[in-house]
C-alpha positions in Angstrom: 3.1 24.8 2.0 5.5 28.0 1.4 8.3 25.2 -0.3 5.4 23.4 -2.4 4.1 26.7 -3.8 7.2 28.6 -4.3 8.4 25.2 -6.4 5.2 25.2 -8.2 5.5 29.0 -9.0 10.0 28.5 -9.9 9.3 25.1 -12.0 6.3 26.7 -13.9 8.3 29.9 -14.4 11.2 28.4 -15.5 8.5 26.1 -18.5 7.4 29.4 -19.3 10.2 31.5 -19.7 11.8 29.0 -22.6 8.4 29.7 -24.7 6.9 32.5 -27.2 3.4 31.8 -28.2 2.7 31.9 -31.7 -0.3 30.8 -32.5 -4.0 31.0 -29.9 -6.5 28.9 -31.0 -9.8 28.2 -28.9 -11.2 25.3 -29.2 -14.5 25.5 -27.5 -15.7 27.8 -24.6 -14.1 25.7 -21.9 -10.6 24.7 -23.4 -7.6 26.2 -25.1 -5.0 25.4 -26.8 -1.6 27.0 -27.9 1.2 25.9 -29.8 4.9 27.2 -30.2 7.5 26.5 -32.1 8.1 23.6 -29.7 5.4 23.3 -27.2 1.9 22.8 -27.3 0.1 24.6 -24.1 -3.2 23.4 -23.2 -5.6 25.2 -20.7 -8.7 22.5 -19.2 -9.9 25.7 -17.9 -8.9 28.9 -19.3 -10.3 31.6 -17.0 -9.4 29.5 -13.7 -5.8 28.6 -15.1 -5.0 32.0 -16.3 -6.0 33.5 -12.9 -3.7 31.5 -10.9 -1.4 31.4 -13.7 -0.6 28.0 -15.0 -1.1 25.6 -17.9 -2.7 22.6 -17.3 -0.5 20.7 -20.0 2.6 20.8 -22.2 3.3 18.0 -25.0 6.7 18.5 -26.0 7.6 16.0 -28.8 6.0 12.7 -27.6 5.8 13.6 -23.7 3.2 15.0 -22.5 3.9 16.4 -18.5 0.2 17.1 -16.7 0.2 19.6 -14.3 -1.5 18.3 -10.8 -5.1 17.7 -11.6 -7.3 18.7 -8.0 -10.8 18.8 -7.8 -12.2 21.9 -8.6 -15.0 23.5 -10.9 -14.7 25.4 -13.8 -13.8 28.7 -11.9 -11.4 27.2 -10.1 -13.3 26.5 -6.6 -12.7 23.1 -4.7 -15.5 20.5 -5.0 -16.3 17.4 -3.1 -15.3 19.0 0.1 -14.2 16.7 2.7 -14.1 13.6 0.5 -11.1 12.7 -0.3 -12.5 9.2 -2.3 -14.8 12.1 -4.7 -12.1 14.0 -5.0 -9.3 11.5 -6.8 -12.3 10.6 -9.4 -12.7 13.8 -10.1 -8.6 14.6 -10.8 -8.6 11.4 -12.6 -11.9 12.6 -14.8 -9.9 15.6 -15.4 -6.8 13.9 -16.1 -8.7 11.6 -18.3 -10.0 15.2 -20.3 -6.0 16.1 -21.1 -5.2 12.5 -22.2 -7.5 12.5 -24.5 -7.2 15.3 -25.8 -3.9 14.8 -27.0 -4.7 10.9 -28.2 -3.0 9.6 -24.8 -4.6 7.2 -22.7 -4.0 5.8 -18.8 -1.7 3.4 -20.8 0.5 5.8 -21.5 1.5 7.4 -18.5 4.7 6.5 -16.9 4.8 9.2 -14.0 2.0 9.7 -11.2 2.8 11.9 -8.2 0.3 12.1 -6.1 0.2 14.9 -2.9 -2.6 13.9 -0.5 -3.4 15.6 3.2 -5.0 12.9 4.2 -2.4 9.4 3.5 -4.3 6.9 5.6 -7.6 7.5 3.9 -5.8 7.6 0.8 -4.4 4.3 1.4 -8.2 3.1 2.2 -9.4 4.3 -1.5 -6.2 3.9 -3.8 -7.7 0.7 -4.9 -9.6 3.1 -7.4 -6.2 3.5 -9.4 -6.5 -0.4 -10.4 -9.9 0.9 -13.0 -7.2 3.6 -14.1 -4.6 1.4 -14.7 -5.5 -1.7 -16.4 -1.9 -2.8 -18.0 0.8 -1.3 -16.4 1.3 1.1 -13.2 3.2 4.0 -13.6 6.2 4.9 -11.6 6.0 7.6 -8.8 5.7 8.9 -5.2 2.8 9.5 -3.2 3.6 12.3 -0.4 1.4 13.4 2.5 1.6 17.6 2.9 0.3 20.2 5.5 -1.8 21.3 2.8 -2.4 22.5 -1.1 -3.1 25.3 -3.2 -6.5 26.0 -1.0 -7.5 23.7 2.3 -10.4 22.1 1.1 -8.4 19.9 -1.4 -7.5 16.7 -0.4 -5.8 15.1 -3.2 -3.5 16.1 -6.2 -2.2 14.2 -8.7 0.2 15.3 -11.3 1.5 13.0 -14.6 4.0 12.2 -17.4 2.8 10.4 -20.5 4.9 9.1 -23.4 3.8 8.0 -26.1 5.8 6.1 -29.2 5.3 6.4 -32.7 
């Protein structure tokens, strides 16, 4: 769990560190979005994001990288406790929220990591994916870890989407 955060907290420094915001604008009371010269951030959930310091998005150009989606409310405490099957629709609702808010859909994501605690009973609901993906299935890893960000999630899944002019 030390490797996977300190990762987290290098690879999100090192996004950060290549960026000056120039321009804040809120777009409602639950989302935000900021645009530099080269990046545009968006936060799903501001207050919860800013206190454990991440974005939940960059689109750079035509790619769009998603950090990992986990089941969680809007001030950042887990949800669906102990179901793992509750837990991926809710990252994929979320996920779904970041698509489209950037015009991207399922069919354009070519990268899905997804971190689970719990393989085997992952294995028993990743059937779900196939009313994600309807066209193509994205390339990626799935990996079983000793644990995530807090114990009671189950399930994270991160993403890449491209999309072509």
């Amino acid at each position: 769990m030390k490797y996977n955060a300190a990762f987290f907290l290098f690879s999100l420094a090192l996004l950060l560190s290549s960026c000056t915001s120039k321009d804040n604008q809120v777009e409602d009371s639950s989302t935000q979005h900021v645009e530099t010269d080269t990046h545009e951030y968006f936060l799903l959930r501001p207050e919860a994001e800013k206190n454990y310091g991440y974005s939940h998005a960059v689109r750079i150009g035509d790619d769009l990288l998603i950090s990992g989606a986990v089941s969680m409310d809007d001030s950042g405490s887990p949800t669906a406790i102990g179901n793992l099957e509750q837990q991926m629709k809710n990252c994929y609702s979320d996920l779904n929220k970041v698509l489209a808010h950037y015009g991207y859909s399922f069919d354009d994501v070519v990268v899905e990591n997804i971190f689970t605690t719990n393989m085997a009973e992952f294995l028993k609901q990743s059937g779900y994916r196939n009313t994600i993906y309807k066209k193509n299935y994205p390339t990626g890893t799935w990996l079983e870890v000793k644990g995530l960000a807090l114990p009671e999630f189950m399930i994270e899944i991160e993403l890449e989407a491209h999309k072509t002019k």
